[in-house]
C-alpha atoms as a printed R data frame, in Angstrom:
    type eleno elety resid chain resno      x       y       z
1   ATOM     1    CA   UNK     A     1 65.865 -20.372 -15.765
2   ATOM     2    CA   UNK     A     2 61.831 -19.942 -15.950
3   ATOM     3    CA   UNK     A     3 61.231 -15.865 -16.766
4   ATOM     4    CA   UNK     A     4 59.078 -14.029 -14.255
5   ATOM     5    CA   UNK     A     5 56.779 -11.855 -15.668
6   ATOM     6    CA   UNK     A     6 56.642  -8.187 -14.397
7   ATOM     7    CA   UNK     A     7 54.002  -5.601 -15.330
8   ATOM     8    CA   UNK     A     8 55.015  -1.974 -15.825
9   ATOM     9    CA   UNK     A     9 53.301   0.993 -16.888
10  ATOM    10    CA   UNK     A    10 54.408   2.243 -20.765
11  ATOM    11    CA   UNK     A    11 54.062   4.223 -23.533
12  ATOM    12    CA   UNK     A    12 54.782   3.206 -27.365
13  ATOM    13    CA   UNK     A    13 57.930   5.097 -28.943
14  ATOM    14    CA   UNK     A    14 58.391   2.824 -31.820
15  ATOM    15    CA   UNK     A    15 57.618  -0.253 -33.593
16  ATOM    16    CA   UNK     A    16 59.379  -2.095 -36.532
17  ATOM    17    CA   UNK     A    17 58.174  -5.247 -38.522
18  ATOM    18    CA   UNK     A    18 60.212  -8.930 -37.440
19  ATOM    19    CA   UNK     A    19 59.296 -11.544 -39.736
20  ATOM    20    CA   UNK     A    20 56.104 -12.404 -41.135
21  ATOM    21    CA   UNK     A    21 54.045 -12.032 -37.805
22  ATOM    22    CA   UNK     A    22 56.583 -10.681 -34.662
23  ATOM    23    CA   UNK     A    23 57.187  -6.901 -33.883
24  ATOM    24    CA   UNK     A    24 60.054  -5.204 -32.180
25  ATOM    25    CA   UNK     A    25 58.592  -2.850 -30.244
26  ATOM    26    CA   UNK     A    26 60.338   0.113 -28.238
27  ATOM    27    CA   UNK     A    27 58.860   1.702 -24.486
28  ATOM    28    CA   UNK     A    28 59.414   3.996 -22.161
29  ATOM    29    CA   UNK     A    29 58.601   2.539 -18.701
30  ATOM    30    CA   UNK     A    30 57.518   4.321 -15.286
31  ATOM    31    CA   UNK     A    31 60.622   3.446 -13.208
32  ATOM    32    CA   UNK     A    32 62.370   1.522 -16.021
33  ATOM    33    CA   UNK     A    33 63.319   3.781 -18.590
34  ATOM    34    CA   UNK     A    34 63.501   2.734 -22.334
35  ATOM    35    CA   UNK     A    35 62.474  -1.182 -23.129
36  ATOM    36    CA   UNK     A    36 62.870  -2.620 -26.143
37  ATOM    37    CA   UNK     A    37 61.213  -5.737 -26.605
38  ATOM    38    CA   UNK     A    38 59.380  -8.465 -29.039
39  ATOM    39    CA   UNK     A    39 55.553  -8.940 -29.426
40  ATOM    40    CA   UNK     A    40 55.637 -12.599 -31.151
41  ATOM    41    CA   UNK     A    41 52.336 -12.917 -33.347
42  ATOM    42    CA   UNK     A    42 51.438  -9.677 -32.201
43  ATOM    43    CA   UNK     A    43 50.518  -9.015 -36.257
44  ATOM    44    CA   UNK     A    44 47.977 -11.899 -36.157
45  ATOM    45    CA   UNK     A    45 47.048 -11.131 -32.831
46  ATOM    46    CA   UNK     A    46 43.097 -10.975 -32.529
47  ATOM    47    CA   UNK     A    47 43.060 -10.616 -28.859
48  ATOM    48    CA   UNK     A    48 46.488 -10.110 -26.498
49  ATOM    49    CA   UNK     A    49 47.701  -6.626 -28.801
50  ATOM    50    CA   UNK     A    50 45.052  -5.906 -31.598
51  ATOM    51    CA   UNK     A    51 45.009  -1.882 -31.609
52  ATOM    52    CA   UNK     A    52 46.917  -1.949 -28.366
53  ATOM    53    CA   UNK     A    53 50.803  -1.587 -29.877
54  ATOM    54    CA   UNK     A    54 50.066   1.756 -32.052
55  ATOM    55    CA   UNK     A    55 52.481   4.369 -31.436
56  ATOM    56    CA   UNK     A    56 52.035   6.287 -28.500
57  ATOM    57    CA   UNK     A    57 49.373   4.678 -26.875
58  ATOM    58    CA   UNK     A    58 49.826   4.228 -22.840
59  ATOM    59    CA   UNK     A    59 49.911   0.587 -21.823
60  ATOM    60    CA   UNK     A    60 49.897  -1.729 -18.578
61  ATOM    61    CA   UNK     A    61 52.820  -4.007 -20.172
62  ATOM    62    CA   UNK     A    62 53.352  -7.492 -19.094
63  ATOM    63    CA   UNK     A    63 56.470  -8.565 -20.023
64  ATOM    64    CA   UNK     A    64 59.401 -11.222 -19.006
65  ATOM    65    CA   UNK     A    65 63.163 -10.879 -20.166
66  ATOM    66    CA   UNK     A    66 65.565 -14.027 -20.425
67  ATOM    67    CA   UNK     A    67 68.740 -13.014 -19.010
68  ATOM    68    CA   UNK     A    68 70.256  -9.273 -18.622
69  ATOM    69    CA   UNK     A    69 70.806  -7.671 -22.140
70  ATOM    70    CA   UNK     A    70 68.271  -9.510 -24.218
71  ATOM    71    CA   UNK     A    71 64.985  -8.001 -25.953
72  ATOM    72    CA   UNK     A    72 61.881  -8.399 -23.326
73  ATOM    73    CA   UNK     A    73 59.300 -11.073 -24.301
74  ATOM    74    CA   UNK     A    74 56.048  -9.042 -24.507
75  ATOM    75    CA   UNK     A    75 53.214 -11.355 -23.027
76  ATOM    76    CA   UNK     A    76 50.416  -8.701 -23.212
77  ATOM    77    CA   UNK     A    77 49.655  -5.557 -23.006
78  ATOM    78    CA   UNK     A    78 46.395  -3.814 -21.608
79  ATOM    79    CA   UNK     A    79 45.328  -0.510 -23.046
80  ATOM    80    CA   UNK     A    80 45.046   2.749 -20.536
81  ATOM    81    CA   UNK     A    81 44.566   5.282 -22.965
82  ATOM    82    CA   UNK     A    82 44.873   5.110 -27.004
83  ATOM    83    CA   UNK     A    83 44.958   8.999 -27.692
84  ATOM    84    CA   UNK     A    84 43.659   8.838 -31.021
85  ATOM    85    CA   UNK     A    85 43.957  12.245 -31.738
86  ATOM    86    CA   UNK     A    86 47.732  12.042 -32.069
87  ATOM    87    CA   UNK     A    87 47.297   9.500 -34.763
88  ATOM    88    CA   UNK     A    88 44.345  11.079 -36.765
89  ATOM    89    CA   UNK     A    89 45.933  14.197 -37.062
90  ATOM    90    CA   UNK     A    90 48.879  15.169 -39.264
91  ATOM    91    CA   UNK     A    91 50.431  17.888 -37.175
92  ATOM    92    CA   UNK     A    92 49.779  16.586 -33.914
93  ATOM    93    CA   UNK     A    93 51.230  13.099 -34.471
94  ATOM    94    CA   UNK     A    94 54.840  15.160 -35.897
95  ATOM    95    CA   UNK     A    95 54.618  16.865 -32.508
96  ATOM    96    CA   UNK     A    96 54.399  13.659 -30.900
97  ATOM    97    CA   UNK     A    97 56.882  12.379 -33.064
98  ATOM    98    CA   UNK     A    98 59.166  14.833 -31.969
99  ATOM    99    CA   UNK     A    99 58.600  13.965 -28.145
100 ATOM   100    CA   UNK     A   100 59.223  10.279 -28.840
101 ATOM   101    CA   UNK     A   101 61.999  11.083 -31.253
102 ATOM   102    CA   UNK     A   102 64.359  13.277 -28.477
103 ATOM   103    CA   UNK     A   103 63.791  10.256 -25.574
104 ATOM   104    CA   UNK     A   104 64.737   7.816 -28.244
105 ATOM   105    CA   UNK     A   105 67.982  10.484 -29.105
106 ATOM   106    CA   UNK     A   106 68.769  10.967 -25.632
107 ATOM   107    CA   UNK     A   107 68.275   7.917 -23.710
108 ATOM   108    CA   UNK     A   108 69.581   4.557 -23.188
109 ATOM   109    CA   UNK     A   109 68.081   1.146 -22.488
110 ATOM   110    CA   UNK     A   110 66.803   0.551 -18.697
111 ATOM   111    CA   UNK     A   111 68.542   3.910 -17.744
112 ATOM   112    CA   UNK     A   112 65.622   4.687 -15.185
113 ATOM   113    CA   UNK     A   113 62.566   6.950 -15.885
114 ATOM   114    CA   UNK     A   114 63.994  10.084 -13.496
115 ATOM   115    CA   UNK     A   115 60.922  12.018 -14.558
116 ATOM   116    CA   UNK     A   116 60.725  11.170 -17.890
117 ATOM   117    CA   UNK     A   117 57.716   8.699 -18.270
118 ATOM   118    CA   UNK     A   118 55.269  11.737 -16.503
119 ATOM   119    CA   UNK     A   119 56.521  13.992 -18.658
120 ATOM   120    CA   UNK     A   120 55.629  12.119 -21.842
121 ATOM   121    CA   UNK     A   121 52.633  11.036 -20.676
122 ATOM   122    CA   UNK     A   122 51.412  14.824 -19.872
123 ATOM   123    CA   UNK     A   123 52.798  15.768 -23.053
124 ATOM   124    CA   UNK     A   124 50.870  13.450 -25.053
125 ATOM   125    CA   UNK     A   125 47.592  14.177 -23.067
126 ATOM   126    CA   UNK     A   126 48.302  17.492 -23.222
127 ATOM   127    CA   UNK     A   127 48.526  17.292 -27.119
128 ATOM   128    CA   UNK     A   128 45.283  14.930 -27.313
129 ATOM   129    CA   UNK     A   129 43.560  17.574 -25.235
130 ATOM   130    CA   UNK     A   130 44.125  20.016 -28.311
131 ATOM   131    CA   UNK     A   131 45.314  22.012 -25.827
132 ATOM   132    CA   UNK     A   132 47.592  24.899 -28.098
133 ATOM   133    CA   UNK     A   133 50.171  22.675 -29.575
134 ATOM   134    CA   UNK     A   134 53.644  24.010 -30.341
135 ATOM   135    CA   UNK     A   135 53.255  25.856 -26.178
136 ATOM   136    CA   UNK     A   136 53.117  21.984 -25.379
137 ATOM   137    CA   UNK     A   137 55.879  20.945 -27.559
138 ATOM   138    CA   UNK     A   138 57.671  24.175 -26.383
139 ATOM   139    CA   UNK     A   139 57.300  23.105 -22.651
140 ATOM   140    CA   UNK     A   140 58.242  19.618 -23.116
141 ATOM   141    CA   UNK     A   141 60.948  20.283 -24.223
142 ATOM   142    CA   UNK     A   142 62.460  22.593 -21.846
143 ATOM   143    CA   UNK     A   143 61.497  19.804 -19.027
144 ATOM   144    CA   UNK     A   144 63.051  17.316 -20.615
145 ATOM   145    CA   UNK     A   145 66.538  18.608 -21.566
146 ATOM   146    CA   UNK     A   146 66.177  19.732 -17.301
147 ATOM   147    CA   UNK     A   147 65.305  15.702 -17.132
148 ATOM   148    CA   UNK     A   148 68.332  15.115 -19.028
149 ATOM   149    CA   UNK     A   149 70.942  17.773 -17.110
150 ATOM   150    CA   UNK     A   150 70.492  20.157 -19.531
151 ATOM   151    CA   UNK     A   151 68.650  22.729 -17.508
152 ATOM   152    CA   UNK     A   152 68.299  26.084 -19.927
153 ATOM   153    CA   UNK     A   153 70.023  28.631 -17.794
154 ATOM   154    CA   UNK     A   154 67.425  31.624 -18.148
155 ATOM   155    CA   UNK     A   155 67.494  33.700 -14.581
156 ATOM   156    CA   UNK     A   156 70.889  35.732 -15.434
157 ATOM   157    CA   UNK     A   157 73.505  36.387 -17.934
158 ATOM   158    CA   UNK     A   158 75.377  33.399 -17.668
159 ATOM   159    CA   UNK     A   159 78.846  35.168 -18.128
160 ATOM   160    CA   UNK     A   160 78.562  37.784 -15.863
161 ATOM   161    CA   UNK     A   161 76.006  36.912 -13.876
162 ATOM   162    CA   UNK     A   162 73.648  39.814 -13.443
163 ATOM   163    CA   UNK     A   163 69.959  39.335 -13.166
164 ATOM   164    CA   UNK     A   164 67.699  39.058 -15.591
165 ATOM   165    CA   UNK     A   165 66.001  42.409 -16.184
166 ATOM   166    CA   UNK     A   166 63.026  43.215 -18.937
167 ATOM   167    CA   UNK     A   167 65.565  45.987 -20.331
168 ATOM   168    CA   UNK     A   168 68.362  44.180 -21.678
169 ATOM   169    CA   UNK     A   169 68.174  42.358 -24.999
170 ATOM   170    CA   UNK     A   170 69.374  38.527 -24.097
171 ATOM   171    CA   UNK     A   171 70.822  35.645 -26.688
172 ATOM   172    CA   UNK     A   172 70.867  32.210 -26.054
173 ATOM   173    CA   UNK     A   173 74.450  30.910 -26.143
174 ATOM   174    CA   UNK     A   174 74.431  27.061 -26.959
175 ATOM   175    CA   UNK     A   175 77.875  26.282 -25.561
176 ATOM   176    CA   UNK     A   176 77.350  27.544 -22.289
177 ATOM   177    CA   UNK     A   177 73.647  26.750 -22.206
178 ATOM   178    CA   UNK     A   178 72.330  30.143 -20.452
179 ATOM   179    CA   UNK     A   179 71.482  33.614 -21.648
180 ATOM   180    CA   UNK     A   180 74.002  36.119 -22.401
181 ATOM   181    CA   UNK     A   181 73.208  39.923 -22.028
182 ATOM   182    CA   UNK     A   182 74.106  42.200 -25.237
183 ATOM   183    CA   UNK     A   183 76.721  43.862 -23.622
184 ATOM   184    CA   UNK     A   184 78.615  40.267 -22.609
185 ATOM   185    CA   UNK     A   185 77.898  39.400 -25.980
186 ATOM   186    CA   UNK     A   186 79.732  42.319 -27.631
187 ATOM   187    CA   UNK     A   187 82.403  42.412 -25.152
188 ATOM   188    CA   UNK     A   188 83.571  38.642 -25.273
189 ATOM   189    CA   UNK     A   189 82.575  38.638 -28.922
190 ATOM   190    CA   UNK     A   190 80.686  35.537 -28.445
191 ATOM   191    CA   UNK     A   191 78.552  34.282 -31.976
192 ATOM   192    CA   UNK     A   192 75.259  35.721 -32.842
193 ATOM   193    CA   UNK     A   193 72.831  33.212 -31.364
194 ATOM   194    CA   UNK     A   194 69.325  32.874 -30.910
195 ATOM   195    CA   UNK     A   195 67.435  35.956 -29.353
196 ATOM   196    CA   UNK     A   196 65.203  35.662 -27.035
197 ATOM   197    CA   UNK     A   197 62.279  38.740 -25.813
198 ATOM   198    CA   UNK     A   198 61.572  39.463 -22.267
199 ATOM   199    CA   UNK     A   199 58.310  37.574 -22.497
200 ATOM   200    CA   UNK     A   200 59.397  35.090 -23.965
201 ATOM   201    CA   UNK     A   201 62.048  34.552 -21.349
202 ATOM   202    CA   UNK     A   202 59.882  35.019 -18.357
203 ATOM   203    CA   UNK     A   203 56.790  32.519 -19.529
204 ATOM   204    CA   UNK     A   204 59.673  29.723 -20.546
205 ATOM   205    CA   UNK     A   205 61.475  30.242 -17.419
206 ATOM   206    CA   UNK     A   206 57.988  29.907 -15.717
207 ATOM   207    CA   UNK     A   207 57.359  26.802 -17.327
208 ATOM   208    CA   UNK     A   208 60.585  25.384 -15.755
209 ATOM   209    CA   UNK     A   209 59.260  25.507 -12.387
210 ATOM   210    CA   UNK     A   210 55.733  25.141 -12.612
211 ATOM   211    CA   UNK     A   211 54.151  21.649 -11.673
212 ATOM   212    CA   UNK     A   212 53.505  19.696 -14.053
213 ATOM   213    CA   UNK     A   213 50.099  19.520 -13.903
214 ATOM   214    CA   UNK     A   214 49.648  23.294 -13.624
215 ATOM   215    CA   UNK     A   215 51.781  23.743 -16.938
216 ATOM   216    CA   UNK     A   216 49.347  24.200 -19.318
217 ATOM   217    CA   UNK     A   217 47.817  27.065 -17.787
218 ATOM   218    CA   UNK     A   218 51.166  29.105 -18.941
219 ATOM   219    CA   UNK     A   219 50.683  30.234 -22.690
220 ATOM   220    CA   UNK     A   220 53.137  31.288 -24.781
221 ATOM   221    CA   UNK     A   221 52.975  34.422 -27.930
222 ATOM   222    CA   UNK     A   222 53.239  33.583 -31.288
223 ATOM   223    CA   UNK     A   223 56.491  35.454 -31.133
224 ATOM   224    CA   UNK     A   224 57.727  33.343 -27.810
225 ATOM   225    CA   UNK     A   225 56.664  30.057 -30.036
226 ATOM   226    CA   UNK     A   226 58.730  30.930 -32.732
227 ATOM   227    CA   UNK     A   227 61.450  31.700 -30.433
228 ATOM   228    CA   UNK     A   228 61.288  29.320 -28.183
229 ATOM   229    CA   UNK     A   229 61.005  26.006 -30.774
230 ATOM   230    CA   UNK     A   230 64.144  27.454 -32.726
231 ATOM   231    CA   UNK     A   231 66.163  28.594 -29.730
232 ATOM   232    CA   UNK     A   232 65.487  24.547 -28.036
233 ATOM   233    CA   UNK     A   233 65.749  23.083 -32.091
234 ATOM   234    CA   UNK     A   234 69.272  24.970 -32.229
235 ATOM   235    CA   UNK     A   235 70.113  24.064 -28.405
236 ATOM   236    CA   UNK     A   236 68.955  20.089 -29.052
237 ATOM   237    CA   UNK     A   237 71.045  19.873 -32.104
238 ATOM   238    CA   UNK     A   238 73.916  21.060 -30.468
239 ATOM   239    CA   UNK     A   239 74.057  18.661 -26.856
240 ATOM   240    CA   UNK     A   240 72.978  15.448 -29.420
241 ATOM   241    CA   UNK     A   241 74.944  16.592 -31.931
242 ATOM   242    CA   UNK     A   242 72.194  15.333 -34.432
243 ATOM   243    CA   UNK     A   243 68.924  16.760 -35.853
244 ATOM   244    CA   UNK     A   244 65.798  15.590 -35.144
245 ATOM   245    CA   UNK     A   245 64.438  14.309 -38.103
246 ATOM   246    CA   UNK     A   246 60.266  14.986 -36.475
247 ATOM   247    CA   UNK     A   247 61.545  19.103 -36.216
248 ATOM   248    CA   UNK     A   248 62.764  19.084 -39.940
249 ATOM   249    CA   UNK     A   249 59.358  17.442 -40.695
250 ATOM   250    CA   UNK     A   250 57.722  20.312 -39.354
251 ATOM   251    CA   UNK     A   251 59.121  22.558 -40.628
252 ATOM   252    CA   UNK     A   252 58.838  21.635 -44.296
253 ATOM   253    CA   UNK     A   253 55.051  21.797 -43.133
254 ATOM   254    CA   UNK     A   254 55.591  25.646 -42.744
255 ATOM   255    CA   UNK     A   255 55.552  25.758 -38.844
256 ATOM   256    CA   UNK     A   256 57.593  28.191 -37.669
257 ATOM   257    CA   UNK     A   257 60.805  26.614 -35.637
């Protein structure tokens, strides 16, 4: 059966060495999802994918697959934007490295894009824009576990239910995914978890419901960054039940998480 060549919009989460000359390259795709596929020559290449396959440069992708299953064949692939930034800088590219790492930990192949691929792609603007880095990586991250069904439950205690109110002194309980109130805490004995200010609360629950591309205008403390990256590491860790290699990375580099 002759393969039909599609085109797709993408963004370059990793790429391995086949051979002497071939790559294996993973995507994520507007509408698709997650695409792995091979880039034959594409190490030679002088023309169809020299500086176009770096990682996470955005792509027009033109691509063909065989029969259901196999890798894609990766014709060519136009470049939209290279952000160079993310690959220049040390800190920068782990932060992107950490965005690429989760979809890679939480997705599967051709599982649709629900959200995902504008996400990533503000993300890594975002990022390239030097815009304040660990806010971005803080905000990305709460949109994507939503993306994922793992909506942070930040509005009210989520064992009994009341409000939240600036007064009370909140946790964040990984098992049930929500905030718990100190007295709910005390009185159902629940594990000392992550604790979370008001502020911090308010700008990440903010950033939940904000537009995407109004979400950089919300900025974050340096106390609410240091909350917020370990409360999501801690939270991550537990739904994947793995770390994220990027997050340990940074923070042998003496970021707070």
């Amino acid at each position: 059966m002759p393969r039909t060549r599609e085109k797709v919009a993408a963004i370059v989460l990793d790429c391995r060495d086949y051979g002497e000359s071939d790559q294996i390259m993973t995507f994520f795709c507007q509408e698709l999802g997650r695409m792995s596929g091979i880039a034959k020559g594409a190490k030679r290449s002088q023309k169809r994918f020299v500086n176009k396959l770096e990682l996470f440069t955005s792509l027009s992708l033109h691509y063909s697959v065989s029969r259901p299953g196999s890798l894609a064949f990766i014709a060519e692939a136009e470049l939209v934007d290279s952000f160079l930034n993310l690959r220049q800088d040390a800190h920068l590219f782990l932060m992107a490295s950490v965005m690429s790492e989760l979809i890679m930990a939480a997705t599967q192949e051709l599982e649709g894009d629900d959200g995902i691929f504008a996400l990533l792609e503000w993300g890594l603007r975002s990022l390239h824009s030097r815009y304040p880095a660990l806010t971005i990586l803080s905000f990305f991250q709460i949109r994507f576990l939503e993306r994922i069904g793992y909506r942070p439950h930040l509005y009210s205690c989520c064992q009994c239910k009341q409000p939240f109110r600036e007064t009370i002194r909140y946790s964040f309980d990984n098992r049930h995914g929500g905030l718990v109130c100190e007295q709910c805490q005390d009185q159902e004995m629940i594990p000392l978890t992550t604790t979370l200010s008001p502020g911090t609360i308010k700008i990440l629950e903010a950033a939940q419901n904000c537009p995407l591309h109004r979400l950089h205008r919300l900025q974050l403390s340096g106390l609410g960054v240091g909350e917020s990256l370990s409360f999501l590491h801690r939270y991550q860790q537990h739904l994947l039940q793995r770390d994220i290699c990027s997050l340990k990375l940074l923070n042998e580099a003496s970021w707070q998480i």
